[in-house]
N, C-alpha and C positions, 0 to 999 in steps of 0.2 A: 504494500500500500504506500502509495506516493506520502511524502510527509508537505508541509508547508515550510514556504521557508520560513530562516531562522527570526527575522525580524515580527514575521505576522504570528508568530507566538508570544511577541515584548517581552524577549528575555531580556534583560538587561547587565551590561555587563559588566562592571565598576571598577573605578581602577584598585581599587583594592585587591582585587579577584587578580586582575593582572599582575599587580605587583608581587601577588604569593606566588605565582608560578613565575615569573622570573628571579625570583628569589631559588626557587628550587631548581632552575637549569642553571643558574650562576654556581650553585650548589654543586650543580651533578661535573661542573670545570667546563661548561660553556660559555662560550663569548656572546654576552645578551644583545653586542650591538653589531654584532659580525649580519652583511646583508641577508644572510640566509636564515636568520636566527631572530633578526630583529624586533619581525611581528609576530611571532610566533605563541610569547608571552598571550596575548590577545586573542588568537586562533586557537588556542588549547582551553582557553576562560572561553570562550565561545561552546566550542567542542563538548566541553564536560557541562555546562549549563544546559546545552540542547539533551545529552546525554542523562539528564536526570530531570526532564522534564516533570515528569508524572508527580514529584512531589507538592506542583502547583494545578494538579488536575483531580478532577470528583469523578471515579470512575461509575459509583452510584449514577450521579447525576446524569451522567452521558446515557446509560441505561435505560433510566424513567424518561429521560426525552424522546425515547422513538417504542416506548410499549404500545402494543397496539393487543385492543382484546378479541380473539379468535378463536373460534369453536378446532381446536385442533391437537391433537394429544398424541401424535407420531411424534417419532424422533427426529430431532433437526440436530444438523451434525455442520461445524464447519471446521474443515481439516486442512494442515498445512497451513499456516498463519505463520510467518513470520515473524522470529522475535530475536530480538538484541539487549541486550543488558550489559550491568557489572558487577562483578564480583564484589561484595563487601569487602571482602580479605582481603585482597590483592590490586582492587581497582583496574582489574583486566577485564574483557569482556568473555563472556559468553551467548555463544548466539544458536537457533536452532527451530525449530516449528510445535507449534501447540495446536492438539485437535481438542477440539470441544463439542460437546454435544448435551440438550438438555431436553425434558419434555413437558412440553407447557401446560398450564393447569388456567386456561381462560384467558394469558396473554402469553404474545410471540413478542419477539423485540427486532427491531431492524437491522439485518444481516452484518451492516457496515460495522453494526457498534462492536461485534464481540471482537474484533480485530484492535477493536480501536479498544478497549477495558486492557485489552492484552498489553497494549505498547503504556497504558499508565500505569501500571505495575512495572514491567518490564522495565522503563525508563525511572529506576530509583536504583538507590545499589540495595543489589539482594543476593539468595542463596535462591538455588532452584528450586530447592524443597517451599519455601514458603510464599517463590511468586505462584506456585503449582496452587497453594492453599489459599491464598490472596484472590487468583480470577476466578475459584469455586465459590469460595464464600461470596462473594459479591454478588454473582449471575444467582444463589442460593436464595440469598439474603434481600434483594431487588426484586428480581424477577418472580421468585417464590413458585419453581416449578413443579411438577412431582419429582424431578430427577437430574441430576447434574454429573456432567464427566468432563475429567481435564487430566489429559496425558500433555507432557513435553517431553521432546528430546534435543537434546542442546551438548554441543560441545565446548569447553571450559578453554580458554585461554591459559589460565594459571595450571593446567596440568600439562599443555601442551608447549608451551614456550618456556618452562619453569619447573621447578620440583621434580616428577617423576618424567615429565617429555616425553607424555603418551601422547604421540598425533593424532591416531584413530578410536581416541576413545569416547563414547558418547554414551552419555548418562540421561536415563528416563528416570520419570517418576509422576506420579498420578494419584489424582483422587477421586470420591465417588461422592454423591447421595442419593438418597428418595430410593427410587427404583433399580438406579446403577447401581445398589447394593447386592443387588440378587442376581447371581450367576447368570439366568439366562439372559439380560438385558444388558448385563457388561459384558459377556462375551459376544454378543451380538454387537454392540458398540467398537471391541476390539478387532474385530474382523472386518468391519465396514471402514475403521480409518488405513487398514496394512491389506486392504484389497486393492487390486489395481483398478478404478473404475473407467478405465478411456476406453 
């Protein structure tokens, strides 16, 4: 999903902000006025503001803005979702796809939003485990379905440029409610997102 640029978010970016990251590449034995380096101070307070947006987003809010109430109680599933983050530990990223799927009890909500809950979570620094439990509870908690699923899978920067230097390692994790607690609705769920549908 296309993002907006950075301006029509009104991040803003103060020189304060600036002046801690160039404190910390003066730090690391860079030359803060070298042409290459110059703005860079700037561009990184940029980077890491857009990169943690979500902490100035209501992912609720975004939710109740497109409920619409519909006689419809099948499973709606949207799979492959794009998602980027950071690591709390390390401030590396981890990036990867989140399937979702819920089943409605009198309202549906508009397709866009469950991408867009993902990226305000996703945009804080976190741990996988708990932006997994973050967009459950939310779509749970908002939407109030009979049932809720949310798998990720996402590979970790800080294992793979760092510590153990596993490149192909990719970490799931997932949670349930309502009716996706009962075998045959979550494994129905699990085969629908790792089937090939083209």
């Amino acid at each position: 999903m296309p993002y907006k640029n950075f301006e029509e978010y009104n991040i803003k970016v103060t020189d304060e902000v600036k002046e801690k990251f160039s404190d910390i590449i003066t730090e690391l034995g860079e030359d803060v006025t070298r042409e290459g380096i110059a703005k860079t101070p700037e561009r990184a307070a940029k980077a890491m503001l857009f990169l943690t947006q979500g902490y100035q987003q209501n992912a609720e809010e975004i939710l109740k803005s497109a409920m619409f109430k519909e006689d419809y109680d099948d499973m709606v599933i949207v799979k492959d979702i794009e998602l980027y983050s950071l690591c709390e530990h390390h401030m590396l990223p981890f990036f990867g796809k989140a399937h979702i799927a819920y089943i409605p009890d009198g309202y549906i909500v508009g397709l866009s939003k469950i991408p867009r809950i993902v990226d305000v979570f996703a945009r804080r620094m976190q741990v996988q485990e708990r932006l997994t439990h973050d967009i459950l509870e939310c779509i749970n908690k908002t939407l109030k379905p009979k049932g809720v699923a949310v798998v990720i899978e996402a590979a970790h920067m800080c294992m793979m440029m760092r510590g153990v230097q596993k490149q192909n390692s990719v970490t799931t994790t997932s949670g349930f409610r309502g009716q996706f607690e009962k075998n045959e609705t979550r494994s129905e769920f699990l085969r629908l997102i790792t089937a090939d549908l083209a």
